[in-house]
N, C-alpha and C positions, 0 to 999 in steps of 0.2 A: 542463654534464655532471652535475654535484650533483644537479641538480633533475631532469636524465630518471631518474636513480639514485630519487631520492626518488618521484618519482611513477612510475614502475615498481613499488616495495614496494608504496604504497599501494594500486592496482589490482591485485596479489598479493592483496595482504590480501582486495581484494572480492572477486574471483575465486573465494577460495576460500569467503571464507563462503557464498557463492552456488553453491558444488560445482561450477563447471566444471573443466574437464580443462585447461590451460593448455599450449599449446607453445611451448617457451622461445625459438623462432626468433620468435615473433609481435613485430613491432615496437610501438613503445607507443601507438600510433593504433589499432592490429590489436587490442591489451590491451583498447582504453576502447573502441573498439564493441562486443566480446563482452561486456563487464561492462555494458554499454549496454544490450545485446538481452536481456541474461539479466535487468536488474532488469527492463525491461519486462514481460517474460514472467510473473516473477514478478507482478509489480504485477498482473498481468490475471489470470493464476489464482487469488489471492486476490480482487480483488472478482469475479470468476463464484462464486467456492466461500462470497462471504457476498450474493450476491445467489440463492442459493440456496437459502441456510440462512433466508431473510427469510420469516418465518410471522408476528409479529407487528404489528400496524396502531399507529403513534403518532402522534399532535399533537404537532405541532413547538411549542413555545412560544419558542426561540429558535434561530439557523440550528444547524445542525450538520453532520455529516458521518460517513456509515455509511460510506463508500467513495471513495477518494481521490480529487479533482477531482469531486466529484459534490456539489454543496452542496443540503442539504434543507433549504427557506427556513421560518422562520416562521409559524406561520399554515398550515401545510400538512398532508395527512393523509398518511404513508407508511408502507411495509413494511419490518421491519427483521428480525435475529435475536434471538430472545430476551433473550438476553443484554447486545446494543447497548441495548438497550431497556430491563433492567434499571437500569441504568449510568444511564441519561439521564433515566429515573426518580429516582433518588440525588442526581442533579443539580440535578434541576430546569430539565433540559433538553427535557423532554416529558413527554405523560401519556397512560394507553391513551385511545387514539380511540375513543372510543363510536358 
């Protein structure tokens, strides 16, 4: 009973930083699919909104990753956001693609 108690809070906790509307009849199966679907959800609107923002072309010199599960190999030419790019520049994770 400790542990539906504790893992109840915890899923609270995500729920909310994730701003869903929570009803308190929801059992805690019913909790972790909504905080389930909601990070999805998020996850996918964030890389559409940086596969969007992707204006600049870089040489991978080592693998990386602009967008989650999506691995940009080595050796490759891709579009990123400026900003990624900055970053990865700094690094020494890539350079502009000529």
């Amino acid at each position: 009973m400790a542990d539906d108690k504790e893992a109840k809070k915890v899923l609270l906790g995500q729920a909310k930083a994730l701003g869903l509307d929570v009803d308190g009849r929801w059992a805690i199966e019913t909790l972790a699919q909504k905080v389930l679907d909601a990070q999805e959800a998020k996850t996918a609107s964030e890389t559409q909104a940086i596969k969007e923002a992707s204006d600049t072309w870089v040489y991978m010199l080592r693998d990386g990753f602009a967008v989650e599960d999506e691995k940009l190999r080595t050796g490759g030419t891709f579009q990123v956001p400026e900003c990624i790019a900055k970053r990865w520049y700094k690094a020494g994770v890539a350079r502009p693609a000529d």
